[in-house]
C-alpha positions as CSV (number, residue, x, y, z in Angstrom):
1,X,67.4,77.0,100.7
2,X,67.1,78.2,104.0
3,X,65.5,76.9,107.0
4,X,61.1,77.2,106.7
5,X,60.3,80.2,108.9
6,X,56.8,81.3,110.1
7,X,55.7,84.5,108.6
8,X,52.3,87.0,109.0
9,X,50.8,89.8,107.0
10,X,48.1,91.8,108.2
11,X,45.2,92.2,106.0
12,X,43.0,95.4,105.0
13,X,40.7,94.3,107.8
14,X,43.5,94.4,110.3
15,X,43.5,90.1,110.5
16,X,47.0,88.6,110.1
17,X,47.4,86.0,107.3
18,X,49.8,83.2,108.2
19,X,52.2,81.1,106.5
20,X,56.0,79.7,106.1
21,X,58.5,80.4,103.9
22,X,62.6,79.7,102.7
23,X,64.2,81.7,100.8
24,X,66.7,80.2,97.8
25,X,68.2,80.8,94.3
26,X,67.1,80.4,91.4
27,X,63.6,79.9,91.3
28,X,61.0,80.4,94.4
29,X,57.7,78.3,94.8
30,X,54.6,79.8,95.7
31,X,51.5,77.3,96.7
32,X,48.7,77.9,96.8
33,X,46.1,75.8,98.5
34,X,42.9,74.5,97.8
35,X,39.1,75.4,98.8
36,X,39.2,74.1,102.7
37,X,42.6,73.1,102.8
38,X,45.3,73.9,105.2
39,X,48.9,74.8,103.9
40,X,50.6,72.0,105.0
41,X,49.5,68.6,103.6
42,X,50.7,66.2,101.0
43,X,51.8,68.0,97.9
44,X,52.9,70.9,100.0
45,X,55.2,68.9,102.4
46,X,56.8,67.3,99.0
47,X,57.4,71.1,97.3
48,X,58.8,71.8,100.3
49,X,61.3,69.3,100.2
50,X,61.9,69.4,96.7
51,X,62.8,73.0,97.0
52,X,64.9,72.4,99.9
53,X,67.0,69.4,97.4
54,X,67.6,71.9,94.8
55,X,68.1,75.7,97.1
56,X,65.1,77.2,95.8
57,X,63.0,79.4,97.8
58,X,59.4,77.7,99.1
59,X,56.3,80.2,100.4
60,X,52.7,78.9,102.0
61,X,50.3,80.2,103.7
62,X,46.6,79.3,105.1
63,X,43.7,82.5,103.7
64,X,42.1,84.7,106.1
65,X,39.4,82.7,108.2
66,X,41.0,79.5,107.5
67,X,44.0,77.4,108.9
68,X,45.8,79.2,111.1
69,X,45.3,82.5,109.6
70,X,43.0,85.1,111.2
71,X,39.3,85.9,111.1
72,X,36.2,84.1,110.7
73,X,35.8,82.0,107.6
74,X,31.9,83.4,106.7
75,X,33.4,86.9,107.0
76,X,35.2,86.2,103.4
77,X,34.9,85.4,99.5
78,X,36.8,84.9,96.9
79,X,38.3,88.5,96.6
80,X,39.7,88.1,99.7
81,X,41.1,85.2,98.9
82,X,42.7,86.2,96.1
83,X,44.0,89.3,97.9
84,X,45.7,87.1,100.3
85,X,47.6,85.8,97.6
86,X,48.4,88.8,95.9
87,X,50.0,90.2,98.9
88,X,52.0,86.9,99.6
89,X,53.1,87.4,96.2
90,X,54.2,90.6,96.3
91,X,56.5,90.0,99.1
92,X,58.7,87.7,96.7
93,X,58.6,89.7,93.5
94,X,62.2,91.1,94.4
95,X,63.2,87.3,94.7
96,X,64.3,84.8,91.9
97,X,61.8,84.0,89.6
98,X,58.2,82.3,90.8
99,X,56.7,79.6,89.7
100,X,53.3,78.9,91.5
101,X,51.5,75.7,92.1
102,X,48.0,76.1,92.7
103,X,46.0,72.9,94.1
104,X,41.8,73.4,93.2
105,X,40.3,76.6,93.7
106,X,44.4,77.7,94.5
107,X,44.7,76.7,90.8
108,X,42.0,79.0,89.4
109,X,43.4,81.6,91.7
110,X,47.2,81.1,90.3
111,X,46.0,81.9,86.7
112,X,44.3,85.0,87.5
113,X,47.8,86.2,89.3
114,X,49.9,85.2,86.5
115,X,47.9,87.1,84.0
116,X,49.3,90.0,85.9
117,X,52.7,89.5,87.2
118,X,56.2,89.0,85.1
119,X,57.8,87.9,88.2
120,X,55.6,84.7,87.5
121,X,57.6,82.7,84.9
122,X,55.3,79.1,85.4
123,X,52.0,77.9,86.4
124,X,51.5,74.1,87.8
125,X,47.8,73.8,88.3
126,X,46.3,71.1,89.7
127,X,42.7,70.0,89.3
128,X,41.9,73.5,88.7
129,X,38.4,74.9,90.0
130,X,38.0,77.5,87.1
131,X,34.2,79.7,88.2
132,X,33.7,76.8,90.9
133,X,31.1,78.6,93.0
134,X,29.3,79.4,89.7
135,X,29.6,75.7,88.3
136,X,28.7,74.9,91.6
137,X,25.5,77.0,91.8
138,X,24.5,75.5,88.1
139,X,24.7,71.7,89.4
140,X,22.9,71.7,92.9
141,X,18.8,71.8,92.6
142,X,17.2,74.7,91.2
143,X,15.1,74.8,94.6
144,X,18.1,74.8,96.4
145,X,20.2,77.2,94.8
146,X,16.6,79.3,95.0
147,X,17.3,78.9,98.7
148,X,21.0,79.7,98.7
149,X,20.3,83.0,97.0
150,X,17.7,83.6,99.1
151,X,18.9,83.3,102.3
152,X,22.5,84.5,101.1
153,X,24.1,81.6,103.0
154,X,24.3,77.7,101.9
155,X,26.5,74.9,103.6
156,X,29.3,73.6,100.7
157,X,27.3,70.6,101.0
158,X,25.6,68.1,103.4
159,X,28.8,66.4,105.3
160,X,28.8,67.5,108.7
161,X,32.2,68.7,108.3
162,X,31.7,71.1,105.5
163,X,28.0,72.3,107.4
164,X,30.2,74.8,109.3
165,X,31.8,76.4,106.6
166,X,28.5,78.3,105.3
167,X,29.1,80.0,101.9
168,X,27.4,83.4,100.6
169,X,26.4,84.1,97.8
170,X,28.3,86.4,97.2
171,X,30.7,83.1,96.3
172,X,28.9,83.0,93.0
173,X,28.6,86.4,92.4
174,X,32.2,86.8,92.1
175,X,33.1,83.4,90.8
176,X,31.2,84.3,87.7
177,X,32.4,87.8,87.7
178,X,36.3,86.9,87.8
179,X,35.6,83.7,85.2
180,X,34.5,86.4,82.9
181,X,37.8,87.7,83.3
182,X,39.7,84.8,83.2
183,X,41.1,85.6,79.6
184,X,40.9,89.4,79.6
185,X,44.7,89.5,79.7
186,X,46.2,86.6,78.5
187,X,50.1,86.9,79.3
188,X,51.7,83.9,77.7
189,X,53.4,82.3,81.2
190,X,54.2,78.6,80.6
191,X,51.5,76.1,82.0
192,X,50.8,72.9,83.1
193,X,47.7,71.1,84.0
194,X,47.6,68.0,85.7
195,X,44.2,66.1,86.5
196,X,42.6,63.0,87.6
197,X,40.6,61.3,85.2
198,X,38.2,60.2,87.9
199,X,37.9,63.5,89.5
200,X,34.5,63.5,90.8
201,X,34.8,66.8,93.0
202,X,36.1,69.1,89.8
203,X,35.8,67.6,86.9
204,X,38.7,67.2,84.7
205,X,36.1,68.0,81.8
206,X,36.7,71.4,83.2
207,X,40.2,71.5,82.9
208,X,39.7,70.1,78.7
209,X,37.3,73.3,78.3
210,X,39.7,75.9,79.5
211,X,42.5,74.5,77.2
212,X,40.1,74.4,74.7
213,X,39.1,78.2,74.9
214,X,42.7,79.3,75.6
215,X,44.2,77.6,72.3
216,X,41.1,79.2,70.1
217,X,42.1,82.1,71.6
218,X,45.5,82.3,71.5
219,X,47.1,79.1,69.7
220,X,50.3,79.3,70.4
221,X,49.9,79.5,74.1
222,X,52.7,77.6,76.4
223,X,50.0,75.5,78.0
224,X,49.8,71.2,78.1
225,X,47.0,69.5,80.0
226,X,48.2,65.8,81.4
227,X,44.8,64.2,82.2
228,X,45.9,60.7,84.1
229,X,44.3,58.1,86.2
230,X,43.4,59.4,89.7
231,X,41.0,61.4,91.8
232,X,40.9,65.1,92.9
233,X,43.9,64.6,95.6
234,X,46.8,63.3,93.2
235,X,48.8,62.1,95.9
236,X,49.7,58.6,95.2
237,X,53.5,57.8,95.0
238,X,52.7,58.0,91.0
239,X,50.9,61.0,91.5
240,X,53.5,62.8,93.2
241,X,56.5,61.7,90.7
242,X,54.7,62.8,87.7
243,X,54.1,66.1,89.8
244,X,57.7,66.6,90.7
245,X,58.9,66.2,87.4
246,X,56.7,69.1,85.7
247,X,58.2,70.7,89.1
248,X,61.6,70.6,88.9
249,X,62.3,70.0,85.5
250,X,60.5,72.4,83.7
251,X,61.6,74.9,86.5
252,X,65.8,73.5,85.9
253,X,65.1,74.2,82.1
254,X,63.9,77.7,82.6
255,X,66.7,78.3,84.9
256,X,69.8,76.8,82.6
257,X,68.0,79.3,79.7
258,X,67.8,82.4,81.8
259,X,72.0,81.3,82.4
């Protein structure tokens, strides 16, 4: 693998998306991050390195209005988002193959992609926030998602970090619109789901349902679900082993049978 270098695209809206990437053989990892996370923490400092062991390639990036990316977080949604990562993606599609890892709402995000590229041969999906705006606006008090739609604008919650990071609703809008999606165009792309048991921010319960729909819909789908003791973040030392192996060793096998 190649040394990480710092990258930008410019978005429709003219604002640069930001991110790092290596190139490598083989097989090239894409993550994704998760709903007010920064590209660079625990799981994506291990990829990194992982990828860096073996010569693969390794691409992340922070969204528009977040991170070190352009623009002003209120000024997008989920759309955007996702076309951020469509048009990371499509800068490695003339690469090796791509598996993606997709932390929370990343996760969610990472399906929807895969359902529509062949360049993406795996999915590792980590607590995975499938419709979370819409779950999100189901859960809160009626009064106050009255409000939220009301005014248009709602903080994620009460911590005083997350108070300026106001959310439109627009959010649930298009959360329920893509979930309603989700399994339009089911492209059978090996999958793995890994989530903590005591996951109190997405609930792994979640996670159980989508498996649940996706085998009655399509039974022999390559997906497994690993439900294990933990929270939302997964990064214990135990954590991250059982991560790296449905990493790297799914991703060796696929590459010894493409030989």
């Amino acid at each position: 693998m190649s040394v990480l270098e710092p990258f930008h695209l410019t978005g429709p809206d003219g604002k640069r998306i930001r991110g790092d990437r290596a190139v490598g053989k083989d097989r090239q990892i894409l993550f994704i991050t998760g709903f007010l996370s920064k590209r660079w923490g625990n799981k994506s400092k291990a990829l990194a390195q992982w990828c860096e062991e073996n010569g693969w390639g390794f691409c992340c990036y922070d969204v528009r209005g977040f991170g070190d990316s352009d623009g002003r977080f209120i000024d997008y949604t989920l759309s955007d988002w996702i076309a951020d990562a469509r048009a990371v993606l499509e800068t490695l599609r003339k690469g090796p193959p791509i598996t993606i890892i997709g932390n929370s709402l990343g996760g969610w995000i990472a399906w929807l992609l895969a359902q529509e590229c062949q360049e993406i041969e795996r999915l590792v999906l980590i607590a995975p926030a499938f419709n979370m705006m819409g779950l999100r606006a189901r859960s809160i008090d009626p009064e106050r998602c009255h409000d939220w739609h009301s005014a248009g604008w709602m903080p994620w919650d009460d911590a005083p970090l997350h108070k300026e990071w106001p959310l439109s609703w627009k959010w649930v809008e298009e959360s329920e619109a893509y979930w309603k999606t989700s399994f339009d165009r089911l492209r059978p792309v090996s999958t793995a789901i890994l989530h903590g048991l005591q996951d109190t921010v997405i609930l792994p319960s979640g996670s159980s349902r989508f498996v649940e729909q996706l085998q009655s819909l399509a039974p022999s789908f390559p997906i497994e679900l690993h439900l294990v003791p933990g929270g939302h973040r997964l990064s214990s030392p135990e954590d991250l082993d059982l991560f790296r192996r449905l990493v790297l060793d799914a991703g060796k096998a696929e590459d010894e049978r493409l030989k």
